[in-house]
C-alpha positions as CSV (number, residue, x, y, z in Angstrom):
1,X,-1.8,9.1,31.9
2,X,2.1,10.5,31.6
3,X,3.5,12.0,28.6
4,X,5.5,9.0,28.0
5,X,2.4,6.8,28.3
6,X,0.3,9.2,25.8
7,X,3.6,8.7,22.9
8,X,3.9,4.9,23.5
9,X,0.0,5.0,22.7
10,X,0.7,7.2,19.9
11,X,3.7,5.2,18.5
12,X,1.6,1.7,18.6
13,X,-1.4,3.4,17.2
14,X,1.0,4.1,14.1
15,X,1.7,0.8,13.2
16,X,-2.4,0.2,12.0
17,X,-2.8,-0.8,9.1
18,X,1.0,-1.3,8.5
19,X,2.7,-4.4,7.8
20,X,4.6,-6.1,11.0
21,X,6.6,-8.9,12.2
22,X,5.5,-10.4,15.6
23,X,8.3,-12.5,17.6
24,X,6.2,-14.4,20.3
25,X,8.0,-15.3,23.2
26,X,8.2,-18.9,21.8
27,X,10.4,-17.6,19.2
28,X,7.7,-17.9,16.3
29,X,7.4,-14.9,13.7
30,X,4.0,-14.1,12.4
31,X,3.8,-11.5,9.4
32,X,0.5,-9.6,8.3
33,X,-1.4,-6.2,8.7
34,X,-1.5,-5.4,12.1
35,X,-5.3,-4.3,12.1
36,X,-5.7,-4.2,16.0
37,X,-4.3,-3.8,19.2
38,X,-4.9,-3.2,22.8
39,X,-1.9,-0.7,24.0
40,X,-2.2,-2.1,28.0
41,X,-1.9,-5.7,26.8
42,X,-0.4,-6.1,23.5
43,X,-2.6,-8.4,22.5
44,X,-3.1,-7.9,18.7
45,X,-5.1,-8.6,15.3
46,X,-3.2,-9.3,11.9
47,X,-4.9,-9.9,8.8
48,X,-3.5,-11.4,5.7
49,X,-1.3,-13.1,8.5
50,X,1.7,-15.5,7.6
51,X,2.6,-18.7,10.3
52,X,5.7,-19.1,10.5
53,X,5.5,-22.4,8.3
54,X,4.7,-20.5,5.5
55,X,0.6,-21.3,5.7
56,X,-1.9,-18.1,5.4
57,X,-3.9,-17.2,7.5
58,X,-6.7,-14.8,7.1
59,X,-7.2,-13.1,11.0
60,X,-5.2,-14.2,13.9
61,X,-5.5,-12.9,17.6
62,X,-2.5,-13.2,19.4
63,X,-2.5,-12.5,23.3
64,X,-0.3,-10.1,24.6
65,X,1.3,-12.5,27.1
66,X,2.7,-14.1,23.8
67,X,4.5,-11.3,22.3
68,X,7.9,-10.8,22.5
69,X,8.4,-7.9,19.9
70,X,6.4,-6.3,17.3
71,X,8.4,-4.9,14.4
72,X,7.8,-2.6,11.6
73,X,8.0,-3.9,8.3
74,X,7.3,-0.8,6.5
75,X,9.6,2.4,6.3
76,X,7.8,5.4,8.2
77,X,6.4,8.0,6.1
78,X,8.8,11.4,5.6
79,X,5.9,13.6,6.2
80,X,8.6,16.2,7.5
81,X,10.8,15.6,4.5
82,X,8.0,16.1,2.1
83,X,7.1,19.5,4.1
84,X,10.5,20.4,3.6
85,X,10.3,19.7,-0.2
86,X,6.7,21.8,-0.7
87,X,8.3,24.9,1.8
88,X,10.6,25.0,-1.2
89,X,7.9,25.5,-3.7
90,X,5.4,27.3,-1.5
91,X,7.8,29.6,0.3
92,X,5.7,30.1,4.1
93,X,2.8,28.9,2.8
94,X,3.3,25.0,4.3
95,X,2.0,24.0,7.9
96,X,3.2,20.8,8.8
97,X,0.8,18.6,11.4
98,X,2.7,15.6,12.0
99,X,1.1,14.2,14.5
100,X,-2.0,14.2,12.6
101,X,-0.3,13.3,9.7
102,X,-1.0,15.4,7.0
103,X,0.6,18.6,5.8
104,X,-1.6,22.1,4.8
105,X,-0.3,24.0,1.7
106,X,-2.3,27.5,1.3
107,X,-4.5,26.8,3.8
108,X,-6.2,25.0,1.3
109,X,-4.8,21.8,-0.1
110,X,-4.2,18.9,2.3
111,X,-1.6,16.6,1.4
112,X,-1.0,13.1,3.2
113,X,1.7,9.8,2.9
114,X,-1.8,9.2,0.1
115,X,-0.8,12.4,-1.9
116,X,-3.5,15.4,-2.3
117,X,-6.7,14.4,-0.5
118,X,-8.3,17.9,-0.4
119,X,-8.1,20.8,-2.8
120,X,-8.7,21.5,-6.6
121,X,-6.8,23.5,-9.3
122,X,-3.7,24.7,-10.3
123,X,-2.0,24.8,-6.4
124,X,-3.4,21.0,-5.8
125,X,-2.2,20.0,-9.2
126,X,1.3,21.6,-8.7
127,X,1.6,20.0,-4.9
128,X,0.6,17.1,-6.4
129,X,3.5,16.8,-8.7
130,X,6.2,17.5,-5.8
131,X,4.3,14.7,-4.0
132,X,4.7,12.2,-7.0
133,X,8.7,13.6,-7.2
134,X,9.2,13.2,-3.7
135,X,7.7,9.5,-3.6
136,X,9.4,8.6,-6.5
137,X,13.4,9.8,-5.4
138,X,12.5,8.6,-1.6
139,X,11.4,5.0,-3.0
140,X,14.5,4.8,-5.6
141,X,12.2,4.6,-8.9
């Protein structure tokens, strides 16, 4: 597999468990939780879906054949931005993994798009509050 091919895999994978729009070639829009989806065919699972008269739909399969476009719904994650943010308050103590999608602060609180998943005390509590700052002036609360 090519570089390229690796990324496109890498860039579908990110939009599970994210809400989407699929455009079939038909021209109908479906709306729900993309849930699954097989990278060499398109074909994809969304839950909580939405036809396109309005009805709900619990799970729907749609065959790749079908699919026109697949958009995101949901504004990526500024994992980078909030790095950027906790670099300010932890001078060279922040290692950002953005593939993997979380970012290290002391080598010993994890932070994710979630907010602090790993780490206890004063450090966790303080990256914790730059996480709920950062969400709050990215969002427009």
């Amino acid at each position: 597999m090519s570089a390229a091919e690796r990324r496109f895999v890498v860039e579908v994978s990110s939009f599970i468990d994210k809400t989407v729009s699929v455009v079939t070639i038909d021209g109908k829009t479906y709306t729900g939780t993309l849930v699954g989806i097989d990278p060499g065919s398109l074909s994809l699972c969304l839950a909580d879906a939405t036809y396109p008269n309005g009805q709900s739909i619990p799970k729907i399969l749609l065959s790749g054949s079908r699919v026109a476009e697949i958009l995101s719904i949901e504004k990526p994650f500024d994992l980078k931005g909030l790095a950027e943010r906790l670099e300010r308050v932890f001078p060279r103590m922040v290692k950002l993994y953005e593939k993997e999608g979380f970012i290290w602060v002391m080598d010993r609180v994890k932070v994710t798009r979630e907010g602090v998943v790993e780490g206890t005390g004063p450090a966790a509590e303080r990256v914790q509050r730059v996480y709920q700052q950062f969400m709050q002036e990215t969002r427009g609360e």
